[in-house]
C-alpha positions in Angstrom: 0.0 0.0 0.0 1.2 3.4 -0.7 1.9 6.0 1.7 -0.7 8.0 2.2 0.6 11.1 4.1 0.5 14.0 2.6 -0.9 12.8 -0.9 -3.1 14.4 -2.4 -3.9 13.8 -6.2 -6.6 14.4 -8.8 -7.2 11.1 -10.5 -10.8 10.7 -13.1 -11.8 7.5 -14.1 -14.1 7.7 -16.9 -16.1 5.0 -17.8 -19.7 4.0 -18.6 -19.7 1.1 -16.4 -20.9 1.7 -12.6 -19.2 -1.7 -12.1 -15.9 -0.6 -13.7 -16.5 2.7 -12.1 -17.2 1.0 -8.5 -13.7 -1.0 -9.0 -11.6 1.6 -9.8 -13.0 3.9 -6.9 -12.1 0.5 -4.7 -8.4 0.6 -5.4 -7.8 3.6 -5.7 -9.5 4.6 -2.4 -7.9 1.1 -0.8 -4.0 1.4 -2.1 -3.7 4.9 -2.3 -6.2 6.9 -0.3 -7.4 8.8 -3.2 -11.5 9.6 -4.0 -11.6 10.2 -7.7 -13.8 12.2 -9.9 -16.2 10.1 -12.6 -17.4 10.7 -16.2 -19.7 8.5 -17.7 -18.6 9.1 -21.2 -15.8 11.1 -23.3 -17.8 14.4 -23.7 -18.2 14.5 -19.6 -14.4 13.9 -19.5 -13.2 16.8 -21.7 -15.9 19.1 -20.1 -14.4 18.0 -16.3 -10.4 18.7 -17.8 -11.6 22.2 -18.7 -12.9 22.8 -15.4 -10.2 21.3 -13.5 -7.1 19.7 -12.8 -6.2 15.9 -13.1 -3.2 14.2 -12.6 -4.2 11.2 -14.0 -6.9 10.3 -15.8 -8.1 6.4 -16.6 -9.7 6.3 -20.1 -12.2 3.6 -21.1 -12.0 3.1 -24.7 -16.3 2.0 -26.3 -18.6 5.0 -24.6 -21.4 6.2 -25.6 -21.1 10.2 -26.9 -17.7 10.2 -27.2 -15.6 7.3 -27.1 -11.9 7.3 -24.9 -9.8 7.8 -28.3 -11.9 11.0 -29.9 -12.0 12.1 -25.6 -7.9 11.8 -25.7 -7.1 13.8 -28.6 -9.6 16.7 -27.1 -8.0 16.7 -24.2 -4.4 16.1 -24.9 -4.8 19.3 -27.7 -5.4 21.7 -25.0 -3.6 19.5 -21.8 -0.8 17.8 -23.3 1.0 17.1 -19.9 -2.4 15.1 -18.2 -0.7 11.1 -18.3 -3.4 9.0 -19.5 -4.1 5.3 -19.0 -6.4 3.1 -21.6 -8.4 1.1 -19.3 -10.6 -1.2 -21.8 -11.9 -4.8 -22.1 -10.8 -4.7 -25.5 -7.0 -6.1 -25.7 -6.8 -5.9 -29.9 -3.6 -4.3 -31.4 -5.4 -2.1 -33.2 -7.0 -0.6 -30.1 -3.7 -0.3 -28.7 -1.8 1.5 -31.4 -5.1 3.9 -31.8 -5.2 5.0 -28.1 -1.2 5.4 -28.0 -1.3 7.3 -31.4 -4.1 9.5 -29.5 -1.9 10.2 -26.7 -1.9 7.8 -23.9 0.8 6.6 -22.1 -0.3 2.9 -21.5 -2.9 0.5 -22.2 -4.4 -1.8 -19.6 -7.2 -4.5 -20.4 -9.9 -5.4 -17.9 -9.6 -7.1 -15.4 -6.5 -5.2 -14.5 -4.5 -7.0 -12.8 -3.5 -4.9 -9.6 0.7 -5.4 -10.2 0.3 -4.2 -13.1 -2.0 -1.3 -12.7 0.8 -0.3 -9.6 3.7 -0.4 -12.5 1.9 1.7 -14.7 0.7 4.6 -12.3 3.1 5.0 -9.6 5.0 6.6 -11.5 2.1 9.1 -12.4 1.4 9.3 -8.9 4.5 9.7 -7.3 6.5 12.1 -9.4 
């Protein structure tokens, strides 16, 4: 478990799953005392980035009124520094070269495996 004194980060998790969304809230609240913010779908995603600050945000890839890639390249254009993490049940090579070519740093398939979600954000977290 991370340490959790004196951490305080912005983390959104957007995805259109309340189970996927209930998950993500679970580690992240569990292993590193953080309460993230939630979008249900691309468009609530870029609107949230506008209005606030994120230090990492967790991207679901097949949403309804925006999907994760077209939510990426809208956000990255304005907030290039913002890591993002693909978070998707979909594990095809073509997804992964798309959401990379959009701008995010790494691409995790569902069920994340909790080692390998730790390898991928820490540093994120703890820079």
């Amino acid at each position: 478990m991370a340490d959790k004194s004196n951490f305080e980060k912005n983390v959104l998790v957007v995805d259109d799953q309340d189970t996927n969304q209930m998950v993500m809230d679970g580690i992240l609240k569990y292993h590193y005392g953080i309460d993230a913010d939630f979008a249900n779908n691309g468009q609530e995603a870029v609107d949230m980035v506008s209005n606030g600050a994120y230090d990492l945000i967790f991207m679901d890839i097949d949403m309804p009124i925006m999907n994760g890639i077209d939510a990426t390249y809208a956000i990255v254009r304005n907030n290039p520094n913002i890591p993002i993490v693909a978070v998707t049940s979909n594990g095809l090579d073509e997804s992964r070269e798309a959401c990379l070519q959009a701008g995010m740093l790494a691409y995790l398939v569902k069920p994340v495996d909790l080692d390998t979600l730790r390898k991928v954000i820490d540093p994120y977290l703890f820079r």
